[in-house]
NUDRENSE-909192 format. One record per residue: residue number from 1; residue in one letter; x, y, z of N, C-alpha, C in turn. Coordinates in Angstrom, 1 decimal. Example, Ala and Ser with C-alpha at 12.3 -4.5 7.8 and 13.67 -1.06 7.14 Angstrom:
SITE   n res     nu     nv     nw    cau    cav    caw     cu     cv     cw
SITE   1   a   13.2   -5.7    7.8   12.3   -4.5    7.8   13.2   -3.3    7.8
SITE   2   s   12.8   -2.2    7.1   13.7   -1.1    7.1   12.9    0.0    7.9
This chain:
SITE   n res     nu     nv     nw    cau    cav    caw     cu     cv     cw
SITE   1   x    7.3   -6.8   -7.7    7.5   -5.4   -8.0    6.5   -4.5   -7.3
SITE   2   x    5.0   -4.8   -7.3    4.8   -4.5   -6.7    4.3   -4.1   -5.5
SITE   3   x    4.6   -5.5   -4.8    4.8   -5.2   -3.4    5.8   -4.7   -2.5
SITE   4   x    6.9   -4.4   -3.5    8.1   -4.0   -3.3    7.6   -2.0   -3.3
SITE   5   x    7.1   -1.9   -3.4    7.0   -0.1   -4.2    5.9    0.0   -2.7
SITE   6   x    4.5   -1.3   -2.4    4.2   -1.1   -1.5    4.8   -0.6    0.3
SITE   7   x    5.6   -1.7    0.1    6.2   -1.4    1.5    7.2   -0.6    1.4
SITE   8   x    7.3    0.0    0.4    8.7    1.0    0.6    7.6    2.2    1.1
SITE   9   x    6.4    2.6    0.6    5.7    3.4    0.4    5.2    3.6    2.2
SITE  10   x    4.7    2.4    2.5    4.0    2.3    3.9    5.3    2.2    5.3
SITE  11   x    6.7    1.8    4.9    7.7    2.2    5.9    8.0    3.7    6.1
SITE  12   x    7.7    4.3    4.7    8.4    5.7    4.4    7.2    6.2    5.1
SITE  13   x    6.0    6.1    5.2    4.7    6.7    6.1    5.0    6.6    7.6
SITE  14   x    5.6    5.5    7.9    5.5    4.8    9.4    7.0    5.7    9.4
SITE  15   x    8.0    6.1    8.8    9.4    6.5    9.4    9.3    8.1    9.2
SITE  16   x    8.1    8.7    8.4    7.7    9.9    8.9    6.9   10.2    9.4
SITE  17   x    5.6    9.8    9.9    4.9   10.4   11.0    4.7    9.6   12.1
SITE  18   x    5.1    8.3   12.2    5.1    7.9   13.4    3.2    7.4   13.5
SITE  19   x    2.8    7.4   13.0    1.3    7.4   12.8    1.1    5.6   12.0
SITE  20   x   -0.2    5.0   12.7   -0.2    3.9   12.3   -1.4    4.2   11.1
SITE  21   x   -1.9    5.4   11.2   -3.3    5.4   10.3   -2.4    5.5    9.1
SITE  22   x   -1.4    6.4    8.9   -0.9    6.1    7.8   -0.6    4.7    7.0
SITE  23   x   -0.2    3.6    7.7   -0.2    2.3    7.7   -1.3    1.9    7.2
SITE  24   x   -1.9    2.0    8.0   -3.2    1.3    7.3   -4.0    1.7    5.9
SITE  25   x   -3.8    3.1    5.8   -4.5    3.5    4.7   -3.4    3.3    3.5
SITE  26   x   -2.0    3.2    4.0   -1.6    2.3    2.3   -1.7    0.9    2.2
SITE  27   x   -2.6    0.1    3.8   -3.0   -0.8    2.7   -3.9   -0.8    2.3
SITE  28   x   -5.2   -0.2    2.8   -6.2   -0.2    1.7   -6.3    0.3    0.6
SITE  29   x   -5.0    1.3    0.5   -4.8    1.3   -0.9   -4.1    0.4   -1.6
SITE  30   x   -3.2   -0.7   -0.8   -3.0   -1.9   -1.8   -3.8   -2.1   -2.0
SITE  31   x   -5.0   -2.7   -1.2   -5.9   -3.7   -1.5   -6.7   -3.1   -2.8
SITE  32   x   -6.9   -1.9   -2.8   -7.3   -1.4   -3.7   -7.0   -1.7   -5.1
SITE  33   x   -5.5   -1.4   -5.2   -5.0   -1.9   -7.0   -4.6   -3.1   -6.6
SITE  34   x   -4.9   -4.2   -5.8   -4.8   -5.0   -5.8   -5.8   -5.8   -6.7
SITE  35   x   -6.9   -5.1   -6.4   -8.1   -5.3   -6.7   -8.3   -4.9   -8.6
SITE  36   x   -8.0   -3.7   -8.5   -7.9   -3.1   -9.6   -7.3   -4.7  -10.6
SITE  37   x   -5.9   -4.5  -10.1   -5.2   -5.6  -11.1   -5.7   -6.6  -11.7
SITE  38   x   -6.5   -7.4  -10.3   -7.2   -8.5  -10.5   -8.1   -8.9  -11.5
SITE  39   x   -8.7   -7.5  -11.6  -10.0   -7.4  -12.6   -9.1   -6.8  -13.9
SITE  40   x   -8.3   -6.6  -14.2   -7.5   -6.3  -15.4   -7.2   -7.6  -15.8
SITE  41   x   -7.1   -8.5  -14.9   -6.0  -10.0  -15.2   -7.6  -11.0  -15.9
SITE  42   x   -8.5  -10.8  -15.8   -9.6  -11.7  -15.7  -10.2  -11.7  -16.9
C-alpha cells in the first residue's frame, strides 16, 4: 500500500516536470517514513 501511493507520487513528479530532482526527493522522502515506520514497528 504503501509503496503503491509511493510511485504513483514520484511518476506523477517525473510526468509533470520532467525533472529528475523531483525523483529523487520523493525518495528521500520514502526513505524517510520509511524510516519513521520502522521505529513505530519496534
Amino acid at each position: 500500500m504503501f509503496f503503491d501511493r509511493f510511485l504513483a507520487i514520484s511518476v506523477h513528479q517525473i510526468d509533470t516536470s520532467g525533472d529528475i530532482t523531483d525523483y529523487r526527493n520523493a525518495l528521500v522522502g520514502c526513505r524517510s517514513e520509511i524510516h519513521k515506520i520502522a521505529l513505530a514497528n519496534s
